[in-house]
C-alpha positions in Angstrom: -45.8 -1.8 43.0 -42.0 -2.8 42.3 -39.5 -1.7 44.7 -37.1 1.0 43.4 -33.7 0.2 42.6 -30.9 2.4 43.5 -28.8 3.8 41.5 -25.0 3.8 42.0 -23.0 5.9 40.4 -19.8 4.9 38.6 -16.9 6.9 38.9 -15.4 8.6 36.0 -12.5 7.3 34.7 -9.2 10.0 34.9 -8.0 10.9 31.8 -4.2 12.1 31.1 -4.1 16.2 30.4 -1.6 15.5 28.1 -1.4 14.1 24.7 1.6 12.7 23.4 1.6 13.1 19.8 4.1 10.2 18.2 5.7 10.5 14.5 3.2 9.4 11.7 5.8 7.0 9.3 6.2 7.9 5.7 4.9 5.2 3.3 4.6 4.8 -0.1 2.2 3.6 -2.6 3.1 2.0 -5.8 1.6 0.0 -8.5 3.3 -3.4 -8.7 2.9 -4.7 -12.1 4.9 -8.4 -11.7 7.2 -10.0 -10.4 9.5 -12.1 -13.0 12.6 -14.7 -12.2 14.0 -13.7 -15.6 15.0 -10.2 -16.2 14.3 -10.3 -19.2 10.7 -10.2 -18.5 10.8 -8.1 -16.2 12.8 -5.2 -18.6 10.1 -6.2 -21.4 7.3 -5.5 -19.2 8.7 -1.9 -17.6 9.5 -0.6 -20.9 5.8 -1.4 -22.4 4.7 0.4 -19.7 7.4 2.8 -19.2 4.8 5.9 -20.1 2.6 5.6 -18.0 5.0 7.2 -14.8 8.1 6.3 -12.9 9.0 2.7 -13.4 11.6 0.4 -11.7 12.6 -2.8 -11.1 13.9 -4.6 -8.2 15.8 -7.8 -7.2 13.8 -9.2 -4.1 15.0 -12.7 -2.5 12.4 -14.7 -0.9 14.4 -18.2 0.3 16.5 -19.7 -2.0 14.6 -17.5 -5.2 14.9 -14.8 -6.6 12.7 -12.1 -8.7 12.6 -8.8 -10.2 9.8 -7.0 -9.5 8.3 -4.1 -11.4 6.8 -1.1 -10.0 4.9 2.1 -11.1 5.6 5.0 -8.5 5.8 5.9 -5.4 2.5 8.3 -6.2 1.8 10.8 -3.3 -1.6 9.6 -2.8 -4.3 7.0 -3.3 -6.4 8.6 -5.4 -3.7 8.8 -8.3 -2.6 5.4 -7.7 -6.4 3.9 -8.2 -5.9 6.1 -11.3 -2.4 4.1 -12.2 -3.7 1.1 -11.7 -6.9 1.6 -14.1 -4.5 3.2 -16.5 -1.8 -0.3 -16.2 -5.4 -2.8 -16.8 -6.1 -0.8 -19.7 -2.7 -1.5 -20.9 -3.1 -5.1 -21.1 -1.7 -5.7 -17.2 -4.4 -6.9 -15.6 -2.8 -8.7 -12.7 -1.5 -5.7 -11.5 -2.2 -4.3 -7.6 -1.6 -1.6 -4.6 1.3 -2.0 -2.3 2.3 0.3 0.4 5.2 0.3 1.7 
């Protein structure tokens, strides 16, 4: 017969009796539709799909360029921006995608 091992015991580890609850941030979700170095294109592109919800259009610097980028939203939730999306790809935009910001 094999000889028993003992058992040890571990010790618990202590847990806090308080939990500090910290501020959830706010972020939104919006369908970006392109991003364009011509305004132009950018103002063609919102108003074909000015329709479909809240559309804007924003100059964004990244190094020496620069682009203006069009967006569908904010929408309050994810569910209604899968919806957006389908709704923009049906539209003809099919490189559009998520961003939350």
């Amino acid at each position: 017969t094999a000889a028993a091992i003992p058992r040890t015991t571990l010790a618990q580890p202590l847990l806090p009796t308080e939990v500090t609850v910290l501020p959830i941030e706010t972020s939104e979700i919006f369908v970006q539709v392109g991003a364009f170095g011509d305004f132009g294109n950018a103002l063609r592109l919102r108003d074909q799909l000015f329709d479909l919800g809240t559309t804007s259009i924003s100059r964004v610097r990244t190094g020496e360029a620069e682009f203006y980028r069009v967006r569908l939203g904010p929408l309050n939730n994810v569910r209604s921006a899968d919806a957006l999306l389908a709704e923009v790809a049906e539209a003809g935009v099919s490189n559009a995608q998520l961003v939350v910001e």
